[in-house]
PAZABA-224071 format. One record per atom (N, C-alpha, C): residue in one letter; x, y, z; atom name. Coordinates in steps of 0.001 Angstrom, whole numbers, padded with zeros to 6 digits. Example, Ala and Ser with C-alpha at 12.3 -4.5 7.8 and 13.67 -1.06 7.14 Angstrom:
# residues 2
REC residu       x       y       z atome
REC      A  013190 -005690  007800     N
REC      A  012300 -004500  007800    CA
REC      A  013200 -003300  007800     C
REC      S  012850 -002250  007080     N
REC      S  013670 -001060  007140    CA
REC      S  012900  000030  007870     C
//
This chain:
# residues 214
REC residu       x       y       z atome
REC      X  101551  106173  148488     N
REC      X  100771  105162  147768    CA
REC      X  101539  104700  146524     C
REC      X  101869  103314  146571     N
REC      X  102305  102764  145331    CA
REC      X  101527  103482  144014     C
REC      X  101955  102922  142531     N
REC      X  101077  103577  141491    CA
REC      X  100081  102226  141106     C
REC      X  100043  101412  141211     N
REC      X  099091  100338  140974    CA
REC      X  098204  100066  142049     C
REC      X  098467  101275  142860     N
REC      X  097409  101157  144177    CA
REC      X  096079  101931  143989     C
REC      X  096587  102794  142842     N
REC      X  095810  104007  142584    CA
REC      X  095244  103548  141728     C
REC      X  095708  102337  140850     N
REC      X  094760  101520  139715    CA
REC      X  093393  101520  140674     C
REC      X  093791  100195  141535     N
REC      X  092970  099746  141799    CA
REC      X  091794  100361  143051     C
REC      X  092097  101484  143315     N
REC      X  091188  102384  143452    CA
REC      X  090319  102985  142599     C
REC      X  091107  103117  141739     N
REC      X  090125  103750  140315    CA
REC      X  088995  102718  140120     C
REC      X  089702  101558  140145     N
REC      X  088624  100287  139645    CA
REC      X  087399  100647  140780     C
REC      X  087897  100944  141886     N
REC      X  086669  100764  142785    CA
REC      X  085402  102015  142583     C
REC      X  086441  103090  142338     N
REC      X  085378  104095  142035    CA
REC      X  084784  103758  140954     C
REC      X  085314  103481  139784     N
REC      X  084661  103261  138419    CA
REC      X  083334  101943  138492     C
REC      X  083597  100714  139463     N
REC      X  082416  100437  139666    CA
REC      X  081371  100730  140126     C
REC      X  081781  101804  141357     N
REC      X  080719  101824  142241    CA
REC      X  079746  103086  141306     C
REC      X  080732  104087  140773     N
REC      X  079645  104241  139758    CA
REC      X  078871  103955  138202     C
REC      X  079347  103178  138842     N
REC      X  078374  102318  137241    CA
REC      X  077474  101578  138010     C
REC      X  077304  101430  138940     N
REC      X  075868  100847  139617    CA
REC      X  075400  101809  140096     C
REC      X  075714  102864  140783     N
REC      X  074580  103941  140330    CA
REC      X  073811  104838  139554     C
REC      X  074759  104421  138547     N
REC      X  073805  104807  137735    CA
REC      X  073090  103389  136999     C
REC      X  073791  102232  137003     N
REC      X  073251  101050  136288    CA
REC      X  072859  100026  137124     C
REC      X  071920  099649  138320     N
REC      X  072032  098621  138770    CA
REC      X  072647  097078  138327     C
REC      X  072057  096653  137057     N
REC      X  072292  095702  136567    CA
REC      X  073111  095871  135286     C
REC      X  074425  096854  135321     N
REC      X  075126  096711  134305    CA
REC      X  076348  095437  134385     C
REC      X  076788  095198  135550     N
REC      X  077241  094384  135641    CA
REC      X  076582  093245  135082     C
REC      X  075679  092689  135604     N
REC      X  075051  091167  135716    CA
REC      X  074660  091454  134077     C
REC      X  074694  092028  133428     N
REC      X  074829  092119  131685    CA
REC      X  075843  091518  131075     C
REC      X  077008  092393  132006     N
REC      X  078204  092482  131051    CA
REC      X  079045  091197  131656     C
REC      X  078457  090509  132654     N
REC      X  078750  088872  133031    CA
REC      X  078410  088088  131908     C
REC      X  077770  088332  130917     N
REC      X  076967  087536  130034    CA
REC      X  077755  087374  129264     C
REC      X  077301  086176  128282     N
REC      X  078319  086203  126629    CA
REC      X  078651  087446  125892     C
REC      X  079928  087855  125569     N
REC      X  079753  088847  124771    CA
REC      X  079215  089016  123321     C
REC      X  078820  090116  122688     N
REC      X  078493  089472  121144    CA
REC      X  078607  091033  120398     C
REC      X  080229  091309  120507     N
REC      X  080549  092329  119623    CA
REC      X  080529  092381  118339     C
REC      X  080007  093649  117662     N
REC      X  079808  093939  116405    CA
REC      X  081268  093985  115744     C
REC      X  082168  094471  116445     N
REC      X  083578  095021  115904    CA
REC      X  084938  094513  116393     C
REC      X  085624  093894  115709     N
REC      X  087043  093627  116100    CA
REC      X  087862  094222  115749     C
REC      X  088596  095438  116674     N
REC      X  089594  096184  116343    CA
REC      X  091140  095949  116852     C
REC      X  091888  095980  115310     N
REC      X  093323  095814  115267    CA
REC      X  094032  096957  115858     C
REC      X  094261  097076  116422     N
REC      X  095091  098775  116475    CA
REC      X  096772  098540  117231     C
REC      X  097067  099788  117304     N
REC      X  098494  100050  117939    CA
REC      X  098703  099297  119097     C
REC      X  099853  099099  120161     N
REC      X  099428  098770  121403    CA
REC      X  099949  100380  122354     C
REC      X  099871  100884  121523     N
REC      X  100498  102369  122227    CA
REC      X  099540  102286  122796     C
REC      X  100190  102915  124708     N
REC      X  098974  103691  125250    CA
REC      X  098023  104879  124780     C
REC      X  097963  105749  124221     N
REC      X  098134  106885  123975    CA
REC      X  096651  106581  122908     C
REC      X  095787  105121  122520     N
REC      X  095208  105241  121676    CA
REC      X  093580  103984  122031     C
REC      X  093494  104429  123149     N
REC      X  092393  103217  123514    CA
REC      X  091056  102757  122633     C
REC      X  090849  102047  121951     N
REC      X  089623  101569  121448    CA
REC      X  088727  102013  122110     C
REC      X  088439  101576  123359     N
REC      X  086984  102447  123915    CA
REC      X  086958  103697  123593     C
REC      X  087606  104463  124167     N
REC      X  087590  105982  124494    CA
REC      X  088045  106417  123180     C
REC      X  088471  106526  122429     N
REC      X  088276  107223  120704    CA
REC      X  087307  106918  120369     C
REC      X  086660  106050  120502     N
REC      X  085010  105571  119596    CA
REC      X  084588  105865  120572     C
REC      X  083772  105840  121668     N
REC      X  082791  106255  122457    CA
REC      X  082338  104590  122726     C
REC      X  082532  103446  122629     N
REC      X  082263  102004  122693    CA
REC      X  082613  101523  124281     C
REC      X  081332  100979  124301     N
REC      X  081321  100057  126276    CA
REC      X  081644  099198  126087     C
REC      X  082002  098515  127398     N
REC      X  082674  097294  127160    CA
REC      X  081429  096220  126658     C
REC      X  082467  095357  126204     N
REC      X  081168  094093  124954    CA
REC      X  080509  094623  123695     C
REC      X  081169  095641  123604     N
REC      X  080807  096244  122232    CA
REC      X  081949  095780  121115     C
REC      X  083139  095911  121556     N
REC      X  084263  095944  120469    CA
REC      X  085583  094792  121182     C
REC      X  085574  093380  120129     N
REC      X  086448  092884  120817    CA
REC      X  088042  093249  119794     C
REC      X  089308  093321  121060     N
REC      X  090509  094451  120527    CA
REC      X  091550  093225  120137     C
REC      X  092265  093396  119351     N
REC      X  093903  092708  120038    CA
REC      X  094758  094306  119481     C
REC      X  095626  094253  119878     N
REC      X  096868  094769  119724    CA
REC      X  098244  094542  119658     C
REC      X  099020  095349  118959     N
REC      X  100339  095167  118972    CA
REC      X  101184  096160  118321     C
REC      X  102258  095708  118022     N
REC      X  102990  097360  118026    CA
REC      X  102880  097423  116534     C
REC      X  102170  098928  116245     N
REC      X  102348  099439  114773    CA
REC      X  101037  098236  114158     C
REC      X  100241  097911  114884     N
REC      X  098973  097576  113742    CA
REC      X  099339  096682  113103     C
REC      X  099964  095532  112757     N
REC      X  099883  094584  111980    CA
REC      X  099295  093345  111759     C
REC      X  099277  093172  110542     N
REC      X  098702  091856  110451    CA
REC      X  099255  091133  109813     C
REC      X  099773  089993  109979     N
REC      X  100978  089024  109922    CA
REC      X  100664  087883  109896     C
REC      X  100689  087489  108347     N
REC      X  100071  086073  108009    CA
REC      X  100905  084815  109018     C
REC      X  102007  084934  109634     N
REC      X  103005  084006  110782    CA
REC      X  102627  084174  112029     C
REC      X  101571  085271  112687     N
REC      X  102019  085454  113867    CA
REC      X  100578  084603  114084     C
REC      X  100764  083933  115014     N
REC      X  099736  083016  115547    CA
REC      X  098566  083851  116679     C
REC      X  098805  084504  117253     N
REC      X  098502  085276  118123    CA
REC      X  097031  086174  117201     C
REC      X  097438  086649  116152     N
REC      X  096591  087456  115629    CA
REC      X  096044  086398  114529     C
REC      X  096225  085518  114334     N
REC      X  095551  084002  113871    CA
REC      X  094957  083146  114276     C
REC      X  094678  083625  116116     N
REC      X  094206  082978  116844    CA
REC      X  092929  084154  117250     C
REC      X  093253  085396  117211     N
REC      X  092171  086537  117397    CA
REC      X  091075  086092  116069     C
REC      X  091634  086218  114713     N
REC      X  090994  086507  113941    CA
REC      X  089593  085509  113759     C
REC      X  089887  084596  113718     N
REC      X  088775  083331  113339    CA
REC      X  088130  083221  114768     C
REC      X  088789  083334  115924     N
REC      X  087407  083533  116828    CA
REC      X  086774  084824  116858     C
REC      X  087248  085885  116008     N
REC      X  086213  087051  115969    CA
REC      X  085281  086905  114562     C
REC      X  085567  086185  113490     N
REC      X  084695  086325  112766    CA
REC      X  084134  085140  112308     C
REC      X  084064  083949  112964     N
REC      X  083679  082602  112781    CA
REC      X  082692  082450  114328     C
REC      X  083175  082833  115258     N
REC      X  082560  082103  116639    CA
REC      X  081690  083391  116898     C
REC      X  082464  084894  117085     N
REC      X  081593  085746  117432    CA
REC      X  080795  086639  116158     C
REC      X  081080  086410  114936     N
REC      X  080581  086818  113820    CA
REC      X  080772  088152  113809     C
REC      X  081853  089109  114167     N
REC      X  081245  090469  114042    CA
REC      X  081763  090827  113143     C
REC      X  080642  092201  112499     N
REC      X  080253  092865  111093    CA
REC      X  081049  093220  110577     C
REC      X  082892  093821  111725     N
REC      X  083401  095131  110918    CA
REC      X  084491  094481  111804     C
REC      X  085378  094694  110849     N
REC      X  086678  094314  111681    CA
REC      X  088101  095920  111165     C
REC      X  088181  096470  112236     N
REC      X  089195  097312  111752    CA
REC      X  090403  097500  112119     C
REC      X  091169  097854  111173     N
REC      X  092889  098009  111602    CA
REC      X  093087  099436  111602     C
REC      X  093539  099792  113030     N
REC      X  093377  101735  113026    CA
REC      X  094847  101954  113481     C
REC      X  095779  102507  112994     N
REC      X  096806  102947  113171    CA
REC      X  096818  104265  113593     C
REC      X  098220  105019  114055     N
REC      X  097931  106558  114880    CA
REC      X  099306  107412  113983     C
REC      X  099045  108403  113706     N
REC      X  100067  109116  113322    CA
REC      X  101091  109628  114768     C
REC      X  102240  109705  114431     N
REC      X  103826  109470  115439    CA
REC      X  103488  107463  116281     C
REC      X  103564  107264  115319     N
REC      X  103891  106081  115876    CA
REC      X  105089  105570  115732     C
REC      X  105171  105493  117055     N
REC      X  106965  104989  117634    CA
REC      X  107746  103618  116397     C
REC      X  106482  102478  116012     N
REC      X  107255  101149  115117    CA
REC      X  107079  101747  114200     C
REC      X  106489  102384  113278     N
REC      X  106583  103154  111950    CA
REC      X  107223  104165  112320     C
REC      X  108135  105046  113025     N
REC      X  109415  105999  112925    CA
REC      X  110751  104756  112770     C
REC      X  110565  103789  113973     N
REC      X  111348  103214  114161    CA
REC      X  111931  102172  112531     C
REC      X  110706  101898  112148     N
REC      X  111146  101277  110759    CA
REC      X  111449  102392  109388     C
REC      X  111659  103283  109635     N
REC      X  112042  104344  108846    CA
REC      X  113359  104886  108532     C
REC      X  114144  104224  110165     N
REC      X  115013  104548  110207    CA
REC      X  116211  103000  110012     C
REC      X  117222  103435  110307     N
REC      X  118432  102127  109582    CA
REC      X  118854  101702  111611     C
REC      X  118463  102080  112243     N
REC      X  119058  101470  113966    CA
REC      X  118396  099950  113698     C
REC      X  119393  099476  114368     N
REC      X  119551  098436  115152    CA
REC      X  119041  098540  116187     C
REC      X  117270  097536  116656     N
REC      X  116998  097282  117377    CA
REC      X  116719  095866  117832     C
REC      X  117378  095280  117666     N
REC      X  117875  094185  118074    CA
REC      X  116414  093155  117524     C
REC      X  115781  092172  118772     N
REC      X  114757  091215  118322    CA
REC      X  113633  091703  117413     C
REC      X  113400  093238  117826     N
REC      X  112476  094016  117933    CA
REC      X  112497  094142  115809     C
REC      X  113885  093935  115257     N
REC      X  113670  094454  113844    CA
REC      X  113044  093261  113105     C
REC      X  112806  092091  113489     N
REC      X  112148  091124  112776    CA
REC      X  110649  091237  112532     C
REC      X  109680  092045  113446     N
REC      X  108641  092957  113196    CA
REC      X  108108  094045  112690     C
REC      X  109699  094952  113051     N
REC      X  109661  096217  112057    CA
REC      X  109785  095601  110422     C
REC      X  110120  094803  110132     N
REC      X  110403  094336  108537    CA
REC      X  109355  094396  107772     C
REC      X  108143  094006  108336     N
REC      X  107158  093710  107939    CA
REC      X  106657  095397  107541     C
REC      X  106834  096524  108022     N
REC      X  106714  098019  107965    CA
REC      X  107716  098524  106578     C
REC      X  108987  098107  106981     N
REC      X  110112  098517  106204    CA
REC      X  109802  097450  104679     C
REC      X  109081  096785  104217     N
REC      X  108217  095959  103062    CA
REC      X  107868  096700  102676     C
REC      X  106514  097390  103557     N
REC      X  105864  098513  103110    CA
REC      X  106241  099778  102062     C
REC      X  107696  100109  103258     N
REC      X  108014  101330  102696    CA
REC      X  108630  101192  101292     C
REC      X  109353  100010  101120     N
REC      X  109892  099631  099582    CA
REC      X  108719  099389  098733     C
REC      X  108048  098892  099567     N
REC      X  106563  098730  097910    CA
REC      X  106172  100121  097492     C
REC      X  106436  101146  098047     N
REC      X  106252  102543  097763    CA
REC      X  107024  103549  097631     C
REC      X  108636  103076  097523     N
REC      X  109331  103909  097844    CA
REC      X  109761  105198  096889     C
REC      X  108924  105125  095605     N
REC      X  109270  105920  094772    CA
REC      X  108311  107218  095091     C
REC      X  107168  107362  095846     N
REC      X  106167  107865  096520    CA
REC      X  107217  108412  097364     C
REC      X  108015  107831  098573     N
REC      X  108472  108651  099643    CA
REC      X  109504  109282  098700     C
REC      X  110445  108700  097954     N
REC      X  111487  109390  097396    CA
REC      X  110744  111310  096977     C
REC      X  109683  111572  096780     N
REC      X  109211  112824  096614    CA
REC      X  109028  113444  097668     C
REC      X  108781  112896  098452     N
REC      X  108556  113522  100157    CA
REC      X  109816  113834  100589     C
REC      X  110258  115382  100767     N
REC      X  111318  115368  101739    CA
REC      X  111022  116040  102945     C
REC      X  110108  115922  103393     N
REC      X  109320  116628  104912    CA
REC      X  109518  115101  105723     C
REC      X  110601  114953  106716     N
REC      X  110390  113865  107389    CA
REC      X  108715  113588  108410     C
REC      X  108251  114174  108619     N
REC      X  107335  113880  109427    CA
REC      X  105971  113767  107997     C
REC      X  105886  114225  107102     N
REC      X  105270  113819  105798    CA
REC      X  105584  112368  105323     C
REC      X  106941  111796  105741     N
REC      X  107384  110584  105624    CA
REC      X  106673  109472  106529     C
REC      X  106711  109824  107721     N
REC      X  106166  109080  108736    CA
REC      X  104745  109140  108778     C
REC      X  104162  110350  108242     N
REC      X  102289  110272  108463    CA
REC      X  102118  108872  107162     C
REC      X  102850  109691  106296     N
REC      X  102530  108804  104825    CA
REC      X  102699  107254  105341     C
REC      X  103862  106794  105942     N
REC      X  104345  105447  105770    CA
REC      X  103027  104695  106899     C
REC      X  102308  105503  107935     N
REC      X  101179  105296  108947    CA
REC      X  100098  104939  108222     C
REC      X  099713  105375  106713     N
REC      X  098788  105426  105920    CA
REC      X  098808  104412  105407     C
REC      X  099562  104136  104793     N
REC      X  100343  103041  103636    CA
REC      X  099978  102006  104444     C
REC      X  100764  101856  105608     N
REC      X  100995  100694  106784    CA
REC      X  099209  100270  107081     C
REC      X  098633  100883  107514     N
REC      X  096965  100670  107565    CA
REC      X  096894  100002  106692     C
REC      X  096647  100619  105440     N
REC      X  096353  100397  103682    CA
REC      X  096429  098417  103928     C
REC      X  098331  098576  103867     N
REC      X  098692  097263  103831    CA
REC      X  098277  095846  104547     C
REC      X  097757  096533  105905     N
REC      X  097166  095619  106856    CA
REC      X  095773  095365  106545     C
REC      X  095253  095716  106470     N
REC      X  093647  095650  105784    CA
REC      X  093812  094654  104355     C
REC      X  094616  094964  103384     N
REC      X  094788  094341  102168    CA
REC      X  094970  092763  102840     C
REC      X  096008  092546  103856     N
REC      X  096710  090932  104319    CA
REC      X  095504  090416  105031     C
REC      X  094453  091303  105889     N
REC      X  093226  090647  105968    CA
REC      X  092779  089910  105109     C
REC      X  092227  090592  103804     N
REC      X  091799  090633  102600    CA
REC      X  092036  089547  102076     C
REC      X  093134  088650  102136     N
REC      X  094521  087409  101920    CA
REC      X  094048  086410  102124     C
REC      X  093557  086531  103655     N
REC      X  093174  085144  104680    CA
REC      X  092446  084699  103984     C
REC      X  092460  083226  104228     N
REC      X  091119  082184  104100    CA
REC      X  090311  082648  104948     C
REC      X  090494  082941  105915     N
REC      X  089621  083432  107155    CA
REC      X  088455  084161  106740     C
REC      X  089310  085308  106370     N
REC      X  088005  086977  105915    CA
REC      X  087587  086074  104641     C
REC      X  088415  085322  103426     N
REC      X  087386  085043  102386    CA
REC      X  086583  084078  102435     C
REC      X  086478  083019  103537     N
REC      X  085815  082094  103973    CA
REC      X  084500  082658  104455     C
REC      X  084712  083524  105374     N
REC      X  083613  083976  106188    CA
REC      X  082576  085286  105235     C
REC      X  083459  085945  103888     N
REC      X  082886  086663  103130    CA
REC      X  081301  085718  102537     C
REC      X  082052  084536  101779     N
REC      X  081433  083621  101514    CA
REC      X  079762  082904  102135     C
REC      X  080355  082777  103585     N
REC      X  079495  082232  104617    CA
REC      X  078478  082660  104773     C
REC      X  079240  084361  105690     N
REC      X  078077  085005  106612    CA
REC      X  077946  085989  105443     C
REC      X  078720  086602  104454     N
REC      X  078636  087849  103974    CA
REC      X  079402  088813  104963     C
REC      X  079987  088802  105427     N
REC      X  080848  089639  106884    CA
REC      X  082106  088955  107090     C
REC      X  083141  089943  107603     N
REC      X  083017  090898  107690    CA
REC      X  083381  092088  106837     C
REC      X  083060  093656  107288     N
REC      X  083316  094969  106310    CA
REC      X  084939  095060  107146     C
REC      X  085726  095422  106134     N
REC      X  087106  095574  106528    CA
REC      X  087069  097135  106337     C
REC      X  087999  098047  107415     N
REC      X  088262  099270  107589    CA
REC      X  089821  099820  107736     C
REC      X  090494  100632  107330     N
REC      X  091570  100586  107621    CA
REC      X  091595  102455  108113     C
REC      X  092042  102850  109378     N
REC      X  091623  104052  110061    CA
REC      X  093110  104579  110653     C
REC      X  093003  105746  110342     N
REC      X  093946  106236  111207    CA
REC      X  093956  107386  112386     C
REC      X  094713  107228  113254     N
REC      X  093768  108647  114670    CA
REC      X  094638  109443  114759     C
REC      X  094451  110664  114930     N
REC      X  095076  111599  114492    CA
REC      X  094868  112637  116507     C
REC      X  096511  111912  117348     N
REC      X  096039  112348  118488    CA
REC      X  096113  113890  118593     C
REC      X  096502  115103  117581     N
REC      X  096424  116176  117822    CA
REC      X  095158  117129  117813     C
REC      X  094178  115753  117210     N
REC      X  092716  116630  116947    CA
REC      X  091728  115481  117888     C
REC      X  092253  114150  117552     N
REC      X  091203  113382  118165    CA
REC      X  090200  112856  117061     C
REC      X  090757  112725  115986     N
REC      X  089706  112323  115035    CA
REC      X  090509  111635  114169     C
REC      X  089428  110617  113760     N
REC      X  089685  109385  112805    CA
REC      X  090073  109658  111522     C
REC      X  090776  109329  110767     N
REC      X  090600  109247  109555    CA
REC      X  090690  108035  108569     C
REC      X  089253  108278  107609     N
REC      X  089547  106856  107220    CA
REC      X  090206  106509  105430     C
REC      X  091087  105579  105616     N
REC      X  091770  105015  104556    CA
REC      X  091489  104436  103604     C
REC      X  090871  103024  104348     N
REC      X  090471  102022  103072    CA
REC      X  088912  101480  103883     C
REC      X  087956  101066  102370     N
REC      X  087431  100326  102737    CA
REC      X  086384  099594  101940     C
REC      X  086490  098337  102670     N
REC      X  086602  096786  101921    CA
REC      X  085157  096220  101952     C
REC      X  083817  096626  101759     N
REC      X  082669  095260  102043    CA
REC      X  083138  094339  101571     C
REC      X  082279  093492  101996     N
REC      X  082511  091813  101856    CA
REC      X  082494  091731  100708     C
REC      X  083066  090475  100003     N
REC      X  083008  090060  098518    CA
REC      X  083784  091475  097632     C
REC      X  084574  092075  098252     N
REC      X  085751  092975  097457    CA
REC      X  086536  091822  096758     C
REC      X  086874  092494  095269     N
REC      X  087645  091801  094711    CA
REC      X  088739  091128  095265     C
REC      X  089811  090206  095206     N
REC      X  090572  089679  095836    CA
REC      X  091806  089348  094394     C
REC      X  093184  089602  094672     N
REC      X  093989  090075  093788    CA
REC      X  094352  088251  093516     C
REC      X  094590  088154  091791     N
REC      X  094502  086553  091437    CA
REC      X  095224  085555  092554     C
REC      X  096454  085440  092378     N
REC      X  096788  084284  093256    CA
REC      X  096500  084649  095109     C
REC      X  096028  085470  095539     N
REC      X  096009  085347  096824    CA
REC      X  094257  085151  096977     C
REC      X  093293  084667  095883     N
REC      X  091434  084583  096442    CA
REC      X  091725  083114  095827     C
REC      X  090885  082513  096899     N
REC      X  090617  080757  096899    CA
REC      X  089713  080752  096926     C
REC      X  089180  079678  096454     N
REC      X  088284  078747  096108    CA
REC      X  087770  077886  097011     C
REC      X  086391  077966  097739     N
REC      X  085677  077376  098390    CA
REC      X  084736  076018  097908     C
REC      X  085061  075126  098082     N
REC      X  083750  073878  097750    CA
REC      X  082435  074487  098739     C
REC      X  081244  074363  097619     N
REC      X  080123  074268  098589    CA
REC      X  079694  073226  099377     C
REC      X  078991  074181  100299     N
REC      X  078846  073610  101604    CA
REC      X  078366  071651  100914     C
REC      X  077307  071566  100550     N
REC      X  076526  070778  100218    CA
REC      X  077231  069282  099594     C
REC      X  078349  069592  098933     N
REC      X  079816  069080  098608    CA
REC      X  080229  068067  099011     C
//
């Protein structure tokens, strides 16, 4: 048996029991979705949104990418963001990073990885905005949990940035920003930062909204 044969076996078992135990879970989850939570996370396998939270599907809408970022250029996660908190309104939007993560080792170190370092940069920022912090750390793997921390920290803050999150602070009052990290040797979260709506916003990066009425 091929290995994508065995996917799609799984798929079959995994439906057939979810209608016995749910007749109509399907013909639900056909419906509009209207998730509470948009989670940023790793794209490592090793760290699924559902299955760390205990969340069904239409509960939590995801994007991913490598090492958690949020990147005022990348269109992709500029195109997630405002349809999760403008169209689907949800409450909590979080950026959860994982300790041994492969783009935070990888930006730690001085290799040459070719296309791949124009993303790590955005990590290796990080580590210079703090580097007098690592300069005390000489436990390399104390280096890498720390720079996983930081890296969260930082992504949550560039939320914080958008017109987007301060537009919609404004609006709806939502969303609560979270910045989390998972810790796969125990299986548990830990959390970093966190932002309710209408958190201060640092001078030149909070704008100014005309009211609506205007």
């Amino acid at each position: 048996m091929q290995q994508y044969q065995r996917l799609l076996l799984n798929n079959k078992a995994w439906a057939a029991g979810r209608l016995q135990l749910d007749k109509g879970y399907f013909e639900r989850l056909a419906k509009d979705q209207k998730p509470d939570f948009l989670w940023i996370g790793c794209a490592d396998s090793r760290v699924p949104a559902d299955e760390v939270t205990g969340t069904d599907p239409g509960e939590m809408f995801v994007h991913r990418n490598v090492a958690n970022l949020v990147v005022h250029t990348d269109m992709n996660m500029l195109s997630v963001l405002p349809y999760a908190v403008e169209v689907l309104q949800v409450k909590h939007v979080i950026v959860c990073g994982h300790y041994g993560c492969g783009g935070v080792k990888s930006a730690l170190t001085n290799t040459d990885y070719g296309l791949i370092n124009k993303w790590l940069r955005n990590i290796k920022d990080v580590y210079e905005k703090h580097e007098a912090e690592f300069e005390l750390l000489r436990d390399p793997q104390s280096r890498v949990d720390r720079l996983v921390e930081l890296n969260v920290e930082e992504q949550v803050q560039n939320l914080q940035k958008t017109t987007i999150v301060q537009r919609a602070w404004k609006k709806f009052q939502s969303p609560h920003l979270h910045g989390w990290v998972f810790d796969m040797k125990t299986g548990l979260i830990k959390e970093i930062l966190n932002l309710p709506p209408g958190s201060p916003v640092k001078g030149i990066f909070r704008y100014d909204f005309p009211e609506e009425n205007e």
